[in-house]
ZADO-1210 file (C-alpha; in nm, 4 decimals, padded with zeros to 6 digits):
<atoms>
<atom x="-07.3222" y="04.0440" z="05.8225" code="UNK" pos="1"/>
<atom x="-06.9583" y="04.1594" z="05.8397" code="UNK" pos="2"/>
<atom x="-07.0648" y="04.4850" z="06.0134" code="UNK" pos="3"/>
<atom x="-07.3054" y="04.2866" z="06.2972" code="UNK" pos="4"/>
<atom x="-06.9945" y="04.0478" z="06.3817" code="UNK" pos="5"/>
<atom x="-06.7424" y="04.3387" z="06.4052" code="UNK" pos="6"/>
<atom x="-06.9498" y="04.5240" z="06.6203" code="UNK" pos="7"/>
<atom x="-07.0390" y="04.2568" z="06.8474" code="UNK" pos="8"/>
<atom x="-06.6720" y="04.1746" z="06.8623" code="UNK" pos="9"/>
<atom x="-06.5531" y="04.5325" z="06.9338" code="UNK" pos="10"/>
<atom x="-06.8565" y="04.5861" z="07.1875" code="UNK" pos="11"/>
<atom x="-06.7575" y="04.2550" z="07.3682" code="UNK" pos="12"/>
<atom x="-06.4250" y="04.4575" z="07.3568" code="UNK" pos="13"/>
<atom x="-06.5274" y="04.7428" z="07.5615" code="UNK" pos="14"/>
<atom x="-06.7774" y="04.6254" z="07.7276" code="UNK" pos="15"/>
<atom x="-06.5402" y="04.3488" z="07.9198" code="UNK" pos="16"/>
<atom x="-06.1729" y="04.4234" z="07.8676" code="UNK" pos="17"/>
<atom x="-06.1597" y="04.7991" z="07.8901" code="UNK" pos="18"/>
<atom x="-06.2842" y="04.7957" z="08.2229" code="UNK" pos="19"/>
<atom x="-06.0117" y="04.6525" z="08.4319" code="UNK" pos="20"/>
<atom x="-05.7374" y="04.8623" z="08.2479" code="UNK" pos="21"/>
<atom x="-05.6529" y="05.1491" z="08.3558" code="UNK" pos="22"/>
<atom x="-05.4984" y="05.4343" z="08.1147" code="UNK" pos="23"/>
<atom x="-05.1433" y="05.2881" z="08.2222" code="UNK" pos="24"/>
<atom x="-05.1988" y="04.9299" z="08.1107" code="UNK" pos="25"/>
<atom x="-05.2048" y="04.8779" z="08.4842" code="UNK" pos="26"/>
<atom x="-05.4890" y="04.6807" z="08.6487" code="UNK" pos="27"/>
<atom x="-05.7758" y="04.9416" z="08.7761" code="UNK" pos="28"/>
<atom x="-05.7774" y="05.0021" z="09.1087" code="UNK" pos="29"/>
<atom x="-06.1076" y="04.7652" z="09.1237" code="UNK" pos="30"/>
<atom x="-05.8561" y="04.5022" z="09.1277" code="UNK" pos="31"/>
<atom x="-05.8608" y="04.2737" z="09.4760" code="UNK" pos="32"/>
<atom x="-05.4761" y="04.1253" z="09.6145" code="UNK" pos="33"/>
<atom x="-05.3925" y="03.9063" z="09.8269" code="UNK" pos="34"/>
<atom x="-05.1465" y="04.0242" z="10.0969" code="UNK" pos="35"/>
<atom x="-04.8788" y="03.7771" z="10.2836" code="UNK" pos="36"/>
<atom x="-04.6879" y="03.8950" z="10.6237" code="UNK" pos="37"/>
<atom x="-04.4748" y="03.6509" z="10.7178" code="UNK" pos="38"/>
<atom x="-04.3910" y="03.7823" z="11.1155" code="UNK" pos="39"/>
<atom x="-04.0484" y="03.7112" z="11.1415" code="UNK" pos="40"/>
<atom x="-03.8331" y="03.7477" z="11.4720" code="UNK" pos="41"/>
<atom x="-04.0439" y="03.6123" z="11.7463" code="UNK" pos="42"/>
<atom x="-03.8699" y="03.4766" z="12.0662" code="UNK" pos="43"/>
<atom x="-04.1466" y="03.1841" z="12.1772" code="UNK" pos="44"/>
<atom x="-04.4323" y="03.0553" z="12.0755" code="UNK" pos="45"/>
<atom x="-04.6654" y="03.1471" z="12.3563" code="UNK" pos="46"/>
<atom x="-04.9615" y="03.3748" z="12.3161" code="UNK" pos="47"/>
<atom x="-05.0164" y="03.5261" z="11.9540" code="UNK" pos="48"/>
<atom x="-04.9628" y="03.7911" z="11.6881" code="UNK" pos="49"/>
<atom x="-05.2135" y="04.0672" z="11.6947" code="UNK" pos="50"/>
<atom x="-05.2704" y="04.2428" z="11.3545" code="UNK" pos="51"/>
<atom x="-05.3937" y="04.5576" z="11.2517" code="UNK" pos="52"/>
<atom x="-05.4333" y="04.6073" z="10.8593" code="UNK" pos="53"/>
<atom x="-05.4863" y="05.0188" z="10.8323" code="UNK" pos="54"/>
<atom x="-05.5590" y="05.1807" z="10.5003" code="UNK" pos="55"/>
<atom x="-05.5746" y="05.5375" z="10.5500" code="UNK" pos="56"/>
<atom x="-05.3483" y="05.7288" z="10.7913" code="UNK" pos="57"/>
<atom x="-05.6895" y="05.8172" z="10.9943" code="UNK" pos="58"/>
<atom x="-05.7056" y="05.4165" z="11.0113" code="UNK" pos="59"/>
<atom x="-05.3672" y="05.3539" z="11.1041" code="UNK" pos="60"/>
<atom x="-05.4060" y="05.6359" z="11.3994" code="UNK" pos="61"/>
<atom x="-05.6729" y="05.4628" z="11.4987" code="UNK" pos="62"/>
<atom x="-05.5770" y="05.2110" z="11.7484" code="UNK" pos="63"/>
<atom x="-05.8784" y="05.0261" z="11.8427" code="UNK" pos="64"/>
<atom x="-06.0637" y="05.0076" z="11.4807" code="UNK" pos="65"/>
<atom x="-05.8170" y="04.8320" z="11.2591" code="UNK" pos="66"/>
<atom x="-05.9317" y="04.8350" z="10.8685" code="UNK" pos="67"/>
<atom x="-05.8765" y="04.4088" z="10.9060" code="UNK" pos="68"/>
<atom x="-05.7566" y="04.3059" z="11.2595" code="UNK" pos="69"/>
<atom x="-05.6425" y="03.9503" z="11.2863" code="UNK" pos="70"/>
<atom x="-05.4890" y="03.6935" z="11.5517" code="UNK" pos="71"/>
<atom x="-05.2433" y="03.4779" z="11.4242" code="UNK" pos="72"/>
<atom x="-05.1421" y="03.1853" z="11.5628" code="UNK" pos="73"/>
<atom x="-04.7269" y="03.1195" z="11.6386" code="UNK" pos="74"/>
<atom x="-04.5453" y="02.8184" z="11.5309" code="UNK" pos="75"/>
<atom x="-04.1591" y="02.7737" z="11.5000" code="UNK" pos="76"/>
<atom x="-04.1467" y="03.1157" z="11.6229" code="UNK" pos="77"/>
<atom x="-04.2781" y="03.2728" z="11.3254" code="UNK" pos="78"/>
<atom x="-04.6325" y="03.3663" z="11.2229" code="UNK" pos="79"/>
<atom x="-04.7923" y="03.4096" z="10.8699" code="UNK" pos="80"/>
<atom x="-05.0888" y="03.6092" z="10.7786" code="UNK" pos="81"/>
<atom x="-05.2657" y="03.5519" z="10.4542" code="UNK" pos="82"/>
<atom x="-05.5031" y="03.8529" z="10.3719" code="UNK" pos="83"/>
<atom x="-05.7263" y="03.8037" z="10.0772" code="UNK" pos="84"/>
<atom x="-05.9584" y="04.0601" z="09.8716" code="UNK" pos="85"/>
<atom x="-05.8230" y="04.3346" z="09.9568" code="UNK" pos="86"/>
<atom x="-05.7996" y="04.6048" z="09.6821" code="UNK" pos="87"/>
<atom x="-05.4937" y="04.7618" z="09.5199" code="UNK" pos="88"/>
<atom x="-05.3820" y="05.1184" z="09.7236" code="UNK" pos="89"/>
<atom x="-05.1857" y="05.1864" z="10.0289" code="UNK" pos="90"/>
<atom x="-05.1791" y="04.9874" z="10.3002" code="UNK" pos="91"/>
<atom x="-04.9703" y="04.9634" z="10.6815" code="UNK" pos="92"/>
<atom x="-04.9338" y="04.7023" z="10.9105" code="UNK" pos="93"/>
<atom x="-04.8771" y="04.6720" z="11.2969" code="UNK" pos="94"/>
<atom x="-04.8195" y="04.3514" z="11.4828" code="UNK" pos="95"/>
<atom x="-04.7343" y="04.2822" z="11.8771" code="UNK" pos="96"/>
<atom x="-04.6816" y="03.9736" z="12.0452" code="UNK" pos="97"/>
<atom x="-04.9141" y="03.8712" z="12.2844" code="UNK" pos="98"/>
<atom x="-04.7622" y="03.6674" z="12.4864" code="UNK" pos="99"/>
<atom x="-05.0642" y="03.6689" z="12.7597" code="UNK" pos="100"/>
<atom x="-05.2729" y="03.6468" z="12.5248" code="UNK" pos="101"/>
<atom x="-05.4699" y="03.9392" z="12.6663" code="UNK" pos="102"/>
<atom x="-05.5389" y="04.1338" z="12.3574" code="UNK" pos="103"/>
<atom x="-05.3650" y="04.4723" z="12.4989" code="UNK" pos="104"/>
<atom x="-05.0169" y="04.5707" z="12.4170" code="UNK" pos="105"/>
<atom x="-04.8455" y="04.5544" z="12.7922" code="UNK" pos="106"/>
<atom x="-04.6668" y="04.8363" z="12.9303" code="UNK" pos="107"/>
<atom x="-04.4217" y="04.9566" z="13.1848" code="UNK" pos="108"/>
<atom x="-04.5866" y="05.2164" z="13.4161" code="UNK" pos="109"/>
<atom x="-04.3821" y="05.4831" z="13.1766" code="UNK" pos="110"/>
<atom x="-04.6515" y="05.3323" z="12.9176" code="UNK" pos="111"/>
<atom x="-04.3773" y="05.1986" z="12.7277" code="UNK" pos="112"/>
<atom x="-04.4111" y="04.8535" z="12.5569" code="UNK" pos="113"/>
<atom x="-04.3345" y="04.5346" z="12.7494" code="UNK" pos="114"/>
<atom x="-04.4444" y="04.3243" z="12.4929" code="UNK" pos="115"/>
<atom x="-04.2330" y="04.3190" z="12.1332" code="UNK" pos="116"/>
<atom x="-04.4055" y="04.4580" z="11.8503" code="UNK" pos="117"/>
<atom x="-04.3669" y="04.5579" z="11.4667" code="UNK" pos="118"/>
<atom x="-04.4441" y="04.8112" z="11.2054" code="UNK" pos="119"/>
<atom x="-04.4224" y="04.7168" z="10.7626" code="UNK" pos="120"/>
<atom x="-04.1381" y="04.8173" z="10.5695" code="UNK" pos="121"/>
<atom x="-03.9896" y="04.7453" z="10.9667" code="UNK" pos="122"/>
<atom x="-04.0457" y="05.1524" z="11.0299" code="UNK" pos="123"/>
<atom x="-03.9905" y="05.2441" z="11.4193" code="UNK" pos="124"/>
<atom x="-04.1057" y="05.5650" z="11.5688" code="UNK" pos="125"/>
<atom x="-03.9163" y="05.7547" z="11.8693" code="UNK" pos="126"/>
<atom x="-04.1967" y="05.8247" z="12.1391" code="UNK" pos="127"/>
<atom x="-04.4569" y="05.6183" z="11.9871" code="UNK" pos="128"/>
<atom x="-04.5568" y="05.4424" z="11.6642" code="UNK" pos="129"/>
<atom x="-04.3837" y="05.5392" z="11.3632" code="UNK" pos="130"/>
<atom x="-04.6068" y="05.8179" z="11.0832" code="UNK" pos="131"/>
<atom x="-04.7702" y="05.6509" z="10.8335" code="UNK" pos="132"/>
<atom x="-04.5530" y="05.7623" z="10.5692" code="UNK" pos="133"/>
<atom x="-04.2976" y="05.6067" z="10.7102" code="UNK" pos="134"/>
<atom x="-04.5032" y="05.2301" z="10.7342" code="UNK" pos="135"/>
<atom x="-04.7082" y="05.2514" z="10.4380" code="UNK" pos="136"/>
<atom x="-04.6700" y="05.0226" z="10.1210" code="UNK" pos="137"/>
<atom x="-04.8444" y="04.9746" z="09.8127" code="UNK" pos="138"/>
<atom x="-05.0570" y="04.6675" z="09.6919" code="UNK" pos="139"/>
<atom x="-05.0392" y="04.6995" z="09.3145" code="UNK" pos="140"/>
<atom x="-04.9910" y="04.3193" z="09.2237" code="UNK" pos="141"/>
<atom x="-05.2240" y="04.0096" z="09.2660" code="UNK" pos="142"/>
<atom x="-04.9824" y="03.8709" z="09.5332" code="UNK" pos="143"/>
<atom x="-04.7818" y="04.0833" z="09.7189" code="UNK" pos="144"/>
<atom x="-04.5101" y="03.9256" z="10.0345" code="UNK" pos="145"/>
<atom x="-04.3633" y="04.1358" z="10.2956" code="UNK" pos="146"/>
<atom x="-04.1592" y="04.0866" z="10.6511" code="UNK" pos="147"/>
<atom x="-04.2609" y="04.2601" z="10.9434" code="UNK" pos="148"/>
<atom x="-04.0062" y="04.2099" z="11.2072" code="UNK" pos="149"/>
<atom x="-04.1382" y="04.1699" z="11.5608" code="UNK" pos="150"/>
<atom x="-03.8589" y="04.2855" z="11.8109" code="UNK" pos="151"/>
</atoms>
């Protein structure tokens, strides 16, 4: 009878707690987040924030097929989005302000940005976008908070 309980008891073991552990005592990288970008630097309240979520540096390159593209409504001059189920890894963000509310990033007739925009970790390029190294973060924790500066 012993035996039968302390089997059950180490199979219920395995079977359920194992699982989500990796060999680290770190959460498996099954594990879903939620993500929090507070926008921070916006000069009106006009138009909105467009997102674009990338998780791969093919993703992030890719301009018009974001991983999780979002529009985020201003208020106060600041804009919050809340991103939830994503799993843990590397992630990069990249924000504009839309102040036409057009969808497209405006630019000069050099094709330089009209409009103010923002990468994570606040990276900026120096003829265009900044590499993902450079943006990317990690999302290794149930909630994680970051800035992204829109100038």
């Amino acid at each position: 009878m012993f035996r039968l309980v302390s089997f059950k008891i180490i199979l219920s073991f395995v079977l359920f707690v194992l699982p989500t552990y990796a060999g680290d005592g770190k959460k498996a990288e099954s594990s879903k987040a939620t993500l929090i970008v507070n926008f921070i630097g916006l000069k009106a309240n006009e138009g909105n924030v467009k997102v674009a979520l990338a998780n791969s540096k093919k993703n992030y390159n890719n301009h018009k097929n974001p991983f999780i593209g979002l529009t985020i409504e201003i208020k106060d001059n600041s804009a919050v989005a809340i991103i939830d189920d994503i799993a843990y890894g590397e992630y990069a963000v990249k924000a504009f302000h839309d102040r036409d509310s057009n969808d497209d990033l405006n630019t000069n007739f050099l094709g330089m940005p009209i409009e103010d925009y923002g990468f994570s970790n606040d990276a900026r390029g120096v003829f265009g976008p900044p590499d993902w190294s450079k943006a990317k973060f990690k999302v290794d924790k149930d909630t994680l908070k970051i800035e992204v500066t829109i100038k």
